[in-house]
C-alpha positions in Angstrom: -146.4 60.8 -76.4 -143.9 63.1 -74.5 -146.7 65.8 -74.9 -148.6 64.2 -73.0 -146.6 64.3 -70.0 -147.7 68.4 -69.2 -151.1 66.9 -69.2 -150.4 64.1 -66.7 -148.1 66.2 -64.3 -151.6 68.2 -63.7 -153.4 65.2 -63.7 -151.2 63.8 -60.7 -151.6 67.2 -59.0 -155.3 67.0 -60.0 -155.4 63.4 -58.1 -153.7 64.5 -55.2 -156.5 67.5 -53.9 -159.5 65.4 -55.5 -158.4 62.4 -52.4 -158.8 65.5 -50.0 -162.7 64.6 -50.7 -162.9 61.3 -49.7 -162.6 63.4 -46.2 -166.4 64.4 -46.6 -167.8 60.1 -46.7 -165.0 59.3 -44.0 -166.3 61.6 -41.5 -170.0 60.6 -42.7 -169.3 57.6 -42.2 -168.2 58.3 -38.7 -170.8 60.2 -38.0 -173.5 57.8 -38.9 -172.1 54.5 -37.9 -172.1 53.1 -40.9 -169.2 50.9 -40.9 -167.7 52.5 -44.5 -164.8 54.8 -43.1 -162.2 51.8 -44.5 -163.0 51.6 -48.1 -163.3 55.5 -48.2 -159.8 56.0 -46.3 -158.5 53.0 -48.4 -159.9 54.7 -51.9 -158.2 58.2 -50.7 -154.7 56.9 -49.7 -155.2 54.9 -53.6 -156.1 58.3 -55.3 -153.3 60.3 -53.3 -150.5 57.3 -54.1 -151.4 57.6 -57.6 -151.7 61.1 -58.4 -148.4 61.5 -56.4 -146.6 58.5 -58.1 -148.3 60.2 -61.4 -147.2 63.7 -60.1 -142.7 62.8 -59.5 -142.8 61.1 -62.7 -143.7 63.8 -65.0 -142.4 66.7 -62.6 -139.4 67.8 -65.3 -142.1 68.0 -68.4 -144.5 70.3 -66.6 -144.4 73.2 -68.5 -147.4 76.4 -69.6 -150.3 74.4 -70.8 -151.4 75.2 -74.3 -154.8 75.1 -76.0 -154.9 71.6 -76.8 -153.4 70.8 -73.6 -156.8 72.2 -71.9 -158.8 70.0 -73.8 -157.1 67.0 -73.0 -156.6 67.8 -69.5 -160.6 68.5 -69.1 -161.6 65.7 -70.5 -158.9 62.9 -69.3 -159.3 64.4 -65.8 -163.0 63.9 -65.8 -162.5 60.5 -67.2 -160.1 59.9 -64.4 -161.8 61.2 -61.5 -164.8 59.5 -62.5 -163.0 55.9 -62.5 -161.1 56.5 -59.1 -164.4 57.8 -57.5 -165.9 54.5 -58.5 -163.6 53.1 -56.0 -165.8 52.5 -53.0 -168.6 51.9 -54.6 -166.5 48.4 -55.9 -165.3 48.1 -52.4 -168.5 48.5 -50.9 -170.9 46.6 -53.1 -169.1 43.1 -54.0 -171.5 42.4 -56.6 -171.3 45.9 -58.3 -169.0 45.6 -61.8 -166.9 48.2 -62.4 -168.9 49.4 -65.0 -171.8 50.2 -63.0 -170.0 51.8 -60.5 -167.8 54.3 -62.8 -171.8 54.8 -64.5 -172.9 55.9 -60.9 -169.6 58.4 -61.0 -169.6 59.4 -63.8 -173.5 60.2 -64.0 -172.4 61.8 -60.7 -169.8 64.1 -62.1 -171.6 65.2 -65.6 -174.6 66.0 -63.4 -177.0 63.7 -64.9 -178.3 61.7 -62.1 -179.0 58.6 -63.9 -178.3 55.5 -61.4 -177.9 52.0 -61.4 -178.3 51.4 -57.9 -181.4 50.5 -56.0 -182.1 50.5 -52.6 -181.0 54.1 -51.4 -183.3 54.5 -48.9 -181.4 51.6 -47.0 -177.9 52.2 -48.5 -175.3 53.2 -46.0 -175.5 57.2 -45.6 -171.4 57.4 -46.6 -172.1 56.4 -50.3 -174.7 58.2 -50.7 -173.5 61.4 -49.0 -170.5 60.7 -51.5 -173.0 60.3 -54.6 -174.5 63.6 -54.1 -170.9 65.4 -53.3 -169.5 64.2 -56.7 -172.3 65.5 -58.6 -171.9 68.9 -56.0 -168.3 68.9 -57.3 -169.0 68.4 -60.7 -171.9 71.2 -60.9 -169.0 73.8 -61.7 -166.5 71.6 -62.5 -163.6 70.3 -61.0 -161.3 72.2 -63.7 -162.2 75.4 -62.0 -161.9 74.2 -58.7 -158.6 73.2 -59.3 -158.3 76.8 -61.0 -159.5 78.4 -57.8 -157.8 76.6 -55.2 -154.4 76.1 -57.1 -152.2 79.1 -57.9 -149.9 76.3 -59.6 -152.4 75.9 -62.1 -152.7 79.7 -63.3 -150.7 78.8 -65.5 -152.7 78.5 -68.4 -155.8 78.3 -66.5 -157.6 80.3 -68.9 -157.3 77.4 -71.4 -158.9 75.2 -68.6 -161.5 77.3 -67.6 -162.4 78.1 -71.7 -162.6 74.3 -72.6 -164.5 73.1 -69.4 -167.0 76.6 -68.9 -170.3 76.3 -70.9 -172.0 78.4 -73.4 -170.5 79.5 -76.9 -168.7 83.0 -75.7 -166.0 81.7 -73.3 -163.7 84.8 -73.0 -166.0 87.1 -70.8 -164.0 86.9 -67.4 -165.2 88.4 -64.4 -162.2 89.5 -63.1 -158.7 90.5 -64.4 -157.2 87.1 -62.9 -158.5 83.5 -64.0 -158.1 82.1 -60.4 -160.1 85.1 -58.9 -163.1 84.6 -61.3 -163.2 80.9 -60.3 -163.2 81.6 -56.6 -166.1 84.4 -57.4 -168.1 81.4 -58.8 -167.7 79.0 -56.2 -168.4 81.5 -53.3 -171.8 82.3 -54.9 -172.0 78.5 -55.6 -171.1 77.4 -52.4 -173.1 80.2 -51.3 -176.3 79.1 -52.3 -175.7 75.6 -51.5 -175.2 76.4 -48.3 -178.9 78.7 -47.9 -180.6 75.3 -50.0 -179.6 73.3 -47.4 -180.9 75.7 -44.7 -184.1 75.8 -46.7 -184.9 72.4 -46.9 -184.3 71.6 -43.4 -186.8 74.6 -42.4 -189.1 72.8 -45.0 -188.9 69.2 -43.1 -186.0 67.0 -44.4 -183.4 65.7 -42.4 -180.7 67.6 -42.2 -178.8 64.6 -44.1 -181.4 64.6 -46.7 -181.0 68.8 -46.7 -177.2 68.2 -47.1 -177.5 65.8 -49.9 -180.8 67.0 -51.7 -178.7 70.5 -51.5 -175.6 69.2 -53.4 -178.0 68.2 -56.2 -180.4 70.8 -56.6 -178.4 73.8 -56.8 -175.5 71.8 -59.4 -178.9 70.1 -61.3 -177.9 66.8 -60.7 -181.1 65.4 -59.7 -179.8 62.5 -57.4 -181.8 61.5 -54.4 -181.4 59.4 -51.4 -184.6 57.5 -52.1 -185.5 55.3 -54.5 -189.0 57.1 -55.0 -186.8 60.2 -55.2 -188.8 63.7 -54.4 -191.8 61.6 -54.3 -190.8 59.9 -51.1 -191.2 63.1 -49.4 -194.6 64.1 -50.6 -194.2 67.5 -49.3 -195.2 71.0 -51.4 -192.9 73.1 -49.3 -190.1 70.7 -50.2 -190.8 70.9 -54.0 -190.9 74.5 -54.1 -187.8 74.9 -52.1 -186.0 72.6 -54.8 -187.2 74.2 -58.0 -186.4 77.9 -56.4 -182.7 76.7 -55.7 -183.2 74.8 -59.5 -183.4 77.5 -60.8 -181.1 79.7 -59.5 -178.4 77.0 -60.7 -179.9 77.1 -64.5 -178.9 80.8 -64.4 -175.3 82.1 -65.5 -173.3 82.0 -62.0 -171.7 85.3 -64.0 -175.1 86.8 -63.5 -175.4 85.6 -60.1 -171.7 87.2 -58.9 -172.6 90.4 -61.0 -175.8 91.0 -59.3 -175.0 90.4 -55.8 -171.8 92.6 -56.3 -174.0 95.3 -57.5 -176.0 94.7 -54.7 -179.0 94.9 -57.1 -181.3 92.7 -59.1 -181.3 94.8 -61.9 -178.6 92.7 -63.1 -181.0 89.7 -63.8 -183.5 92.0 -65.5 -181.0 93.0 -68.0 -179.8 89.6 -68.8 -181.9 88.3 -72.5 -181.2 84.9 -70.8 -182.5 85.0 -67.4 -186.0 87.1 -69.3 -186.0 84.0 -71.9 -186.0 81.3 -69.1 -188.9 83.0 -67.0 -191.0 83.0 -70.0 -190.2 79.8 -71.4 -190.6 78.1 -68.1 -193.7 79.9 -66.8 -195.2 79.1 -69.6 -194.2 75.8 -70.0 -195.3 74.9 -66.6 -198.7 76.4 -66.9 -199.3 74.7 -70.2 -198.1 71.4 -68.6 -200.4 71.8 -65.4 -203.4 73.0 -67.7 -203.0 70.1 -70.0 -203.1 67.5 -66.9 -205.5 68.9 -65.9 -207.4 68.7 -69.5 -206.4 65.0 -70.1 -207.9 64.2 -67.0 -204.5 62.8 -65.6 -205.4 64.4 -62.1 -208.7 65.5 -61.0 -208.7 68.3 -59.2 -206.5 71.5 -60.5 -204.2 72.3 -57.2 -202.8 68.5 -58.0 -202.4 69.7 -61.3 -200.4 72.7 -60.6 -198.2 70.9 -58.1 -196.9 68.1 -60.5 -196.7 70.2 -63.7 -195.2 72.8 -62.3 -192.5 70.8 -60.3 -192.0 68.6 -62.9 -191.9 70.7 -65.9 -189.4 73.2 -64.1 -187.5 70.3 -62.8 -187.0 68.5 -66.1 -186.9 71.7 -68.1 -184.0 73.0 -65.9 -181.9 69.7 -66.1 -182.2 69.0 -62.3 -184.5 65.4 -62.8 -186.2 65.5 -59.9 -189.7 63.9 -60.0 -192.8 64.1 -57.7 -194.6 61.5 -60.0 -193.3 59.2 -62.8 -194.4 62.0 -65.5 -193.7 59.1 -68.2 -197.5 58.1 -66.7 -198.5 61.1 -68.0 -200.2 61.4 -71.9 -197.2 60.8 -74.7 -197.0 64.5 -75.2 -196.3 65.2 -71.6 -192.9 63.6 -71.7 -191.9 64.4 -74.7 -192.6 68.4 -74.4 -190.3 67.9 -71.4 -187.2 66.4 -73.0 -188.0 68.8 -75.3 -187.5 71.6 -72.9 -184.8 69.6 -71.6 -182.5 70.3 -74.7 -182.2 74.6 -74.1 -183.9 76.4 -70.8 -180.8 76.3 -68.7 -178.6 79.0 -69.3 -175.3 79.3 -70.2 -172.6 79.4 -67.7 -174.7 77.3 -65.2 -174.9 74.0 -64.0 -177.2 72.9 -66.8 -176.5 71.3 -70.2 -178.2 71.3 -73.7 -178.2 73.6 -76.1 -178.2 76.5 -73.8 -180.9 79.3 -73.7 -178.3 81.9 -75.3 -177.8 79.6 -78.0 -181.4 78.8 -78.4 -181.8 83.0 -78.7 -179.3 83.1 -81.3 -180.6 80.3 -83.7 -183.9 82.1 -83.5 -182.8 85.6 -84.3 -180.6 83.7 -86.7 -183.6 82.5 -88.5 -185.4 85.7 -88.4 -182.5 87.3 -90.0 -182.8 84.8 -92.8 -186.1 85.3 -93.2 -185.5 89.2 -93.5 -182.9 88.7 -96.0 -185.0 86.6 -98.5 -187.5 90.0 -98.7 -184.7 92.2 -98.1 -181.2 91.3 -100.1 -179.5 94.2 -99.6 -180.7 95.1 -95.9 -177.7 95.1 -93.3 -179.4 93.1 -90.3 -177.1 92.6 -87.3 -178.2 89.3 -84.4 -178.2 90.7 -81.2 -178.9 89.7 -77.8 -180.2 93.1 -75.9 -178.3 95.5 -77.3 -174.8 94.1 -77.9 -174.0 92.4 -81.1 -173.4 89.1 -82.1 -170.4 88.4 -84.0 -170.9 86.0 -86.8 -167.7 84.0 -85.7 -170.3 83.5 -82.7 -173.8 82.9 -84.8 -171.1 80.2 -86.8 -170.0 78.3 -84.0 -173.5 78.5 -82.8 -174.6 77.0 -85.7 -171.9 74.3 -85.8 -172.7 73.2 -82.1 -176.4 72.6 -83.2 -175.2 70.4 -85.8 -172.7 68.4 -83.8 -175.3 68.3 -80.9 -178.2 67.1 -83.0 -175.5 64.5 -84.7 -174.7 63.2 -81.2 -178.2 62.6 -80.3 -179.3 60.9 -83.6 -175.6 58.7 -83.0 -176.3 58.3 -79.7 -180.1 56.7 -80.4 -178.9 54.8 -83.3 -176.0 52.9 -81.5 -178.6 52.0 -78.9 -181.1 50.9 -81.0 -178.4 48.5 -82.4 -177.7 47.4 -79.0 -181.4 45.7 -79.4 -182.9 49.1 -77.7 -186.1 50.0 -79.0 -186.7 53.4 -80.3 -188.3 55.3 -78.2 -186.2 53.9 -75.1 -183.3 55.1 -77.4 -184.2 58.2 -77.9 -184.9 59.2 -74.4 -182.0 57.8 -73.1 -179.8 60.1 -75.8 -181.1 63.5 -74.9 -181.7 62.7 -71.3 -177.9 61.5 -71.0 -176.6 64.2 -73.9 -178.7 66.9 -72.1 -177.3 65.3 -68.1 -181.2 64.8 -67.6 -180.9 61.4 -66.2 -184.7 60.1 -66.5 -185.7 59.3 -69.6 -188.4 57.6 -70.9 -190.3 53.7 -70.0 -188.3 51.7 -67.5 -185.8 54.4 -68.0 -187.8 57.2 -66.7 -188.0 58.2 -62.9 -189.5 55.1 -61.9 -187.0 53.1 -62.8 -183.0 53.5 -63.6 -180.4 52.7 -66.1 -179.5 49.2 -64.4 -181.4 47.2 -66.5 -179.1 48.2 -69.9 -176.1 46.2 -71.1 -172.6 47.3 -70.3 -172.5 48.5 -73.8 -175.6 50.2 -73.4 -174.3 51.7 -70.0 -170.5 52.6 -72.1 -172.6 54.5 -75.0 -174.6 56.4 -72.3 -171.8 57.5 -70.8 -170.3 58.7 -73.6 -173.2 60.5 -74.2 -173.0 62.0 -70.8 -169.4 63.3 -71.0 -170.4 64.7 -74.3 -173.3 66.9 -72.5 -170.8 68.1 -69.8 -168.2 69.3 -71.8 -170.0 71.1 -74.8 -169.4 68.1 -77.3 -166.7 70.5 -78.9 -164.2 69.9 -76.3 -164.5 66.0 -76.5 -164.9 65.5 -80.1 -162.0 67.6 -81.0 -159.8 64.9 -79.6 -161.1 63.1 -82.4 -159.9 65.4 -85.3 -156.5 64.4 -87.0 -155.2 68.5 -86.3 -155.7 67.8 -82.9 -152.6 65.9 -82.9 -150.4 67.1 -85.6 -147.5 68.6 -84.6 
């Protein structure tokens, strides 16, 4: 127990900035007249009593945060911030449990977008500017905010930023300090958020809607302020606007710093990744629009084009924004795009799956297999360009696939016990392990996840924080050497 007490010292100090957010839905709040300023100020002052309270009790046991340390921190902090921002929502919406509302937090935070609420189009603006801000925050995660903005935590930030960073080769920094290669990833973060909004405004939303359609398009989080989501707008500009700033956040933010410090694009055409994700999604889209166009589904071939090309980038990418409810669509439809769901984004973005890098090794994994069997004796490295792969790296590669394809088969079968049926079950696991949010039937973008059973909801959940942080970094709290002494 008393090893826990480095862990919660940072939690408290963790607490203490996260309240500063509650500034954001205050002055919304304000703004538009909404009559929610109270439960937001009342929810901060909470979340900075605590974290202080939290903060003076452990202040003699804060020490340099180990390895283990990081993976506790990441994932009790993520579990934390996701119950305190469920806060207002209680205080807002009597008859919401607080079950649904740390769902709608923590769906927020993990970037999934699946919701329990209904009525968004006539909720006050406050929650749902503060919906689409949490899944904002939790697009890079809050672990390297904290990194960035906190000089107190460089101690041992790298152990932060390896256990809460995607994709399987962690150590690659950016720059020589921790702190400065998390402040290089939110400027080209905040960056592009900032040109999304711009966009969509120029395109003909609101410049609330820009604001909040912004926060989830470049951090994939797929949230919308309408119940009908993109659909509600009906606009081509607006779609193409969102999957342009979709993709730029299912690229490595790496990339993205590397290239607009070179002051060149060449960076992107030398990343395997980036060259894997053009080709993958151009051709999934085109196969998408050409097959609804085939099946009949839509009539004429511009309408076609629009809805597989939005939606198959949109779903493909992780952002789960719809134009139409694609679970309409022919049974293959769907599944090919929870299918592309599990591995287009890219490492070191805001997506989740597999990852594309990982999706390139397992296939030049195979290949070298393949090799071997007519050729014993050949020496066949895996690379990605020109660099090799280590095998520590093709192993752990390996070893995610497994634990990610256990989660999902879990995941389904603990549902289907719930009194699920399967292919409800099924959706629901990859779109919540992949932080998809629609999934398939009443669960796809026509409906939301309100209609499930608090253990349903709990299981999801799981399944969500499991998708955020890489699987590895929860599970691992699981393992008895975790904590032996």
């Amino acid at each position: 127990m008393a090893g826990l007490l480095p862990v919660g010292n940072v939690l408290g100090r963790l607490m203490m900035v996260f309240s500063l957010a509650y500034v954001v839905p205050i002055a919304g709040s304000f703004l538009f007249h909404d009559g929610k300023a109270a439960e937001f100020a009342w929810a901060m002052l909470v979340t900075m009593g605590a974290g202080g309270l939290l903060f003076f009790a452990t202040r003699r046991h804060y020490r340099e945060l180990k390895v283990r340390d990081g993976f506790l921190l990441v994932t009790l902090s993520w579990l934390l911030m996701g119950a305190i921002a469920a806060l207002p929502l209680n205080l807002i919406y009597s008859h919401l449990s607080f079950t649904d509302a740390f769902f709608e937090t923590i769906s927020a935070m993990t970037t999934t977008g699946a919701s329990v609420l209904s009525g968004l189009d006539h909720a006050p603006q406050s929650v749902n500017l503060w919906r689409h801000l949490l899944q904002w925050l939790g697009g890079l995660g809050i672990i390297v905010l904290a990194v960035a903005i906190l000089p107190l935590l460089g101690v041992g930030g790298m152990q932060l930023y390896r256990a809460e960073m995607p994709g399987p080769m962690k150590e690659a920094k950016l720059t020589a300090r921790i702190a400065d290669t998390a402040k290089a990833l939110y400027l080209v973060y905040a960056g592009a958020t900032l040109l999304c909004m711009v966009s969509l405004r120029v395109a003909g939303m609101s410049w609330f809607d820009a604001v909040c359609h912004a926060f989830s398009a470049v951090s994939l989080g797929g949230f919308s302020t309408r119940d009908a989501n993109v659909a509600a707008f009906d606009s081509p500009a607006i779609e193409t606007v969102l999957v342009v700033f979709m993709f730029f956040g299912a690229i490595n933010f790496g990339t993205h710093y590397l290239a607009w410090r070179g002051r060149s694009i060449r960076t992107y055409l030398l990343d395997s990744e980036v060259r894997a994700i053009l080709v993958v999604l151009v051709a999934g889209c085109l196969a998408m629009a050409a097959f609804l166009h085939s099946s009949g589904s839509y009539r004429d071939l511009s309408t076609s084009l629009r809805h597989g090309i939005f939606n198959t980038a949109s779903v493909a990418l992780g952002g789960g924004f719809a134009s139409v409810d694609y679970t309409l669509w022919p049974v293959l439809a769907p599944l090919l795009l929870l299918f592309l769901s599990s591995f287009t984004a890219s490492s070191g973005s805001t997506g989740s799956g597999i990852k594309m890098v990982r999706a390139l090794i397992l296939l030049k994994q195979g290949f070298r297999e393949l090799h071997k069997l007519l050729h014993p004796q050949a020496a066949h490295q895996v690379k990605l360009g020109h660099a090799p792969v280590p095998n520590k790296v093709v192993l752990s590669v390996l070893a995610f696939l497994f634990l990610y394809l256990a989660s999902v088969v879990g995941t389904a079968f603990i549902l289907v016990a719930t009194g699920m049926d399967l292919t409800h079950a099924l959706g629901a696991a990859l779109a919540c392990i992949n932080n998809l949010g629609p999934g398939l039937g009443t669960l796809g973008p026509a409906g939301n996840y309100g209609t499930l059973t608090d253990l349903q909801k709990w299981t999801c959940m799981f399944a969500m924080l499991l998708g955020r942080l890489e699987i590895m970094s929860v599970l691992v709290l699981f393992t008895r050497s975790f904590w032996r002494k």
